[in-house]
C-alpha positions in Angstrom: 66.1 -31.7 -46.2 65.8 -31.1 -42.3 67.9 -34.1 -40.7 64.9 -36.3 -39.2 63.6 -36.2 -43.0 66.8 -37.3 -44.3 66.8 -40.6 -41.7 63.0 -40.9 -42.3 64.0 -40.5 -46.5 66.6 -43.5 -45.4 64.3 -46.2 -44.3 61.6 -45.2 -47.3 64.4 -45.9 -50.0 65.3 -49.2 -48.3 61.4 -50.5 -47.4 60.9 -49.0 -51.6 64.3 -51.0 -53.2 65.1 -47.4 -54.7 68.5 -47.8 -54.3 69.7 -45.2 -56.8 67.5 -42.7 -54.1 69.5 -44.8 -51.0 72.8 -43.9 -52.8 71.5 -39.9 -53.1 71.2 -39.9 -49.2 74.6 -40.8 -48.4 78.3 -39.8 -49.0 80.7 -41.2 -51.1 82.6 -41.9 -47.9 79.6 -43.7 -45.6 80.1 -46.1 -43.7 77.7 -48.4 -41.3 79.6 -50.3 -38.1 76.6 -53.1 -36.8 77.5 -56.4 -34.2 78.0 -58.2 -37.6 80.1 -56.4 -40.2 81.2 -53.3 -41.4 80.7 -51.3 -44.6 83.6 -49.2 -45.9 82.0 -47.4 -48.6 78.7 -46.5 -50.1 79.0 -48.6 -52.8 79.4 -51.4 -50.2 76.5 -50.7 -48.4 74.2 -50.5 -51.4 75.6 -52.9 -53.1 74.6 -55.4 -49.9 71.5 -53.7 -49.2 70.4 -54.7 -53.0 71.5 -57.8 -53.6 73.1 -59.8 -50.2 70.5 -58.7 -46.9 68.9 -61.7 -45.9 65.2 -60.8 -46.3 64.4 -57.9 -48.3 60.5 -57.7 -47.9 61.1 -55.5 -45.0 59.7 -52.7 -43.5 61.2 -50.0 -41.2 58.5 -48.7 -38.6 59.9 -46.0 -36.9 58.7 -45.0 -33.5 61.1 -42.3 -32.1 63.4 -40.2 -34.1 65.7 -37.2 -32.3 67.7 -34.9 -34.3 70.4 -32.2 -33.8 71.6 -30.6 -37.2 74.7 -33.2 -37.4 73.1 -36.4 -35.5 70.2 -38.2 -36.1 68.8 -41.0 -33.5 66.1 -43.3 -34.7 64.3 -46.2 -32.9 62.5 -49.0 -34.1 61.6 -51.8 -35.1 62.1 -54.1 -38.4 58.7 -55.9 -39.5 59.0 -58.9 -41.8 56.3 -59.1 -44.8 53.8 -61.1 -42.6 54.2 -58.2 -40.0 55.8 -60.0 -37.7 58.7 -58.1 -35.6 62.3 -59.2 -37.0 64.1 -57.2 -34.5 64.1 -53.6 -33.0 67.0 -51.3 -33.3 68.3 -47.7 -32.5 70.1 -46.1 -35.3 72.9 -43.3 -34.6 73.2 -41.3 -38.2 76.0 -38.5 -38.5 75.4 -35.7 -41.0 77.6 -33.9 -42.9 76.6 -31.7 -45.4 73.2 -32.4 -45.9 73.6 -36.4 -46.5 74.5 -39.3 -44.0 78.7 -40.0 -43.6 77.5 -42.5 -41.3 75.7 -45.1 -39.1 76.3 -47.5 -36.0 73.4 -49.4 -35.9 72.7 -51.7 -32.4 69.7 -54.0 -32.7 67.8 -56.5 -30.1 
């Protein structure tokens, strides 16, 4: 899977709850930094993503997305279920071997 796929893939598994597809995409080793916390592990990630994110009837719209074959940039902007805007962010993935090791998300 070409990088911007694999962000792109990211967001899907997320907006979808396929978690067991979220955990596919990322190493054993992930780890997202954000203003708020930090996530160590995959399992960590998932594991919040699934059960502990404040509102999970989300949806990732994506409106710019620039990839190199180890870096992936994405911006945009979270919608809540009514379609209003949550927040926009700008997501910097790192790649290694086909799967994201990482990501420092900012938001506004």
């Amino acid at each position: 899977m070409d990088p911007a796929t694999l962000a792109r893939t990211y967001y899907e598994a997320i907006d979808e709850d396929e978690y067991d597809r979220l955990r596919e995409l990322l190493t054993a080793g992930f780890t997202q930094e954000r203003s708020d916390r930090t996530f160590e592990s995959r399992e960590a990630f998932v594991s919040f993503m699934q059960h502990d994110r404040p509102d999970r009837d989300t949806t990732h719209e994506i409106e710019h997305v620039t990839a190199t074959p180890d870096r992936v940039v994405v911006e945009g902007t979270l919608r809540r279920s009514n379609g209003d805007v949550w927040f926009r962010f700008a997501d910097a993935f790192e790649i290694e071997d086909g799967q994201l090791a990482s990501l420092r998300t900012y938001s506004i």
